[in-house]
C-alpha positions in Angstrom: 0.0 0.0 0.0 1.2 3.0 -1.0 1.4 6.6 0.2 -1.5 7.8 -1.7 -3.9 4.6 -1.1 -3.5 4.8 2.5 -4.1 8.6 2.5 -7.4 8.1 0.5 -8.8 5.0 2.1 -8.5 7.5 5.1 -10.6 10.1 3.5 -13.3 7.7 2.8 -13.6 5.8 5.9 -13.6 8.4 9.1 -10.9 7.4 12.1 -14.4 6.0 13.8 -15.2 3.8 12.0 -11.6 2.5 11.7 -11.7 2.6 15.8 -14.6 0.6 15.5 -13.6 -2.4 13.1 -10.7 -2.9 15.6 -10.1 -3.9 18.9 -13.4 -3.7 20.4 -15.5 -5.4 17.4 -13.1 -8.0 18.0 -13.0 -8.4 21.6 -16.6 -8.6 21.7 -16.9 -11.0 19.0 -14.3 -13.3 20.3 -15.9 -13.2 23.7 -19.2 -14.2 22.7 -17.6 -17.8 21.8 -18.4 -17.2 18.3 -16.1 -20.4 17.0 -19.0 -22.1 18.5 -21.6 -21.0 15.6 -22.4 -21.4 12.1 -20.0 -19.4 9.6 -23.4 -18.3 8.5 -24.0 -17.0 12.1 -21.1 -15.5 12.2 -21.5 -13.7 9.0 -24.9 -12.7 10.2 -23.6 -11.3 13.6 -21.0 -9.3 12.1 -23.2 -7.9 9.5 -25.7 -7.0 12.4 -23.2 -5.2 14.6 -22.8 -2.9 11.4 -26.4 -2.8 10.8 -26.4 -4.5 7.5 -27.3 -7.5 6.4 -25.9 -11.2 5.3 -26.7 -10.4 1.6 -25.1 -7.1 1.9 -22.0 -8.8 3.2 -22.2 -11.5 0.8 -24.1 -9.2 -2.5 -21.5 -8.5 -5.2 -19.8 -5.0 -4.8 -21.4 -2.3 -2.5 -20.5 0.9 -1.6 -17.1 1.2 0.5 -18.4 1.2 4.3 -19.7 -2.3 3.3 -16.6 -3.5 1.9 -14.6 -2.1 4.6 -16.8 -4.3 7.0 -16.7 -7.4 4.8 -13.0 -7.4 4.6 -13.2 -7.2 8.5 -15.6 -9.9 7.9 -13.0 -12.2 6.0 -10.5 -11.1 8.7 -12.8 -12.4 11.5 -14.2 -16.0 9.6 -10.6 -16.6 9.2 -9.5 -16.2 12.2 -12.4 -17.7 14.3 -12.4 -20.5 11.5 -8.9 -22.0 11.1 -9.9 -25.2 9.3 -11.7 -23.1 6.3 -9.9 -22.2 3.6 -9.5 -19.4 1.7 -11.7 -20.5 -1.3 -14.3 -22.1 1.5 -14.6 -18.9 3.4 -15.5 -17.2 -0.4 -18.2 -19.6 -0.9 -19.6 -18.5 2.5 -19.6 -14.9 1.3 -21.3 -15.5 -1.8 -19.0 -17.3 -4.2 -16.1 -14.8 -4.1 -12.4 -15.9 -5.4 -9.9 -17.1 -2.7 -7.7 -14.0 -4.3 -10.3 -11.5 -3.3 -10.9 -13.0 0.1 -7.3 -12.7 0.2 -6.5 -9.0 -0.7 -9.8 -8.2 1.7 -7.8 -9.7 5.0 -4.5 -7.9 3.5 -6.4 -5.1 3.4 -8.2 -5.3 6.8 -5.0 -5.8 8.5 -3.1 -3.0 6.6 -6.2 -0.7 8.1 -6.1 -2.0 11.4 -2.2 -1.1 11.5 -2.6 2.6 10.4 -5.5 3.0 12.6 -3.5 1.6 15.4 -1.0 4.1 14.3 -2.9 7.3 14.2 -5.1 6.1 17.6 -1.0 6.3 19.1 -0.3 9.4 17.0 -3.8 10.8 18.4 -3.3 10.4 22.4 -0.8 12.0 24.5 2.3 9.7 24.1 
């Protein structure tokens, strides 16, 4: 990710909303014993939390506040899933590619860093 990307992606999706798909999201997530649903549950639980819905998540394209989530989404199945793979957790969102499941955890992560980032930038260190 470059320069430009990163300062972009920040002008779209506001610092809250970053602060939001991060620690707390998935604290509370993990907490709730999650690994002990459906994939479809869990899909359905994050999509609530966001106030969308499971075909929003798993529709093809959307605007970017719903693919910031989804990607958070594939972050979260992933992680709370460790037997699925990558092309497994894309049929659980609606037939996606394992390369865009992928590119949406890269992504997810690469926010979570910058907003971990600017969260320390933004307090009194």
């Amino acid at each position: 990710m470059n320069v430009s990307q990163i300062e972009s992606s920040l002008h779209v999706v506001p610092l809250a909303a970053l602060e939001r798909l991060s620690l707390a999201v998935n604290k509370e997530m993990t907490a709730r014993h999650l690994s002990k649903t459906t994939t479809d549950a869990l899909i359905s639980d994050i999509a609530t939390r966001y106030g969308l819905t499971s075909a929003q998540l798993k529709g093809d394209r959307g605007p970017n506040p719903v693919s910031v989530v989804r990607s958070a989404a594939y972050d979260l199945v992933h992680r709370e899933r460790p037997h699925m793979s990558l092309p497994m957790i894309g049929r659980a969102f609606g037939g996606r590619d394992h390369t865009t499941v992928l590119l949406g955890i890269r992504k997810h992560r690469d926010r979570m860093a910058w907003a971990e980032i600017l969260i320390w930038l933004g307090s009194d260190q």
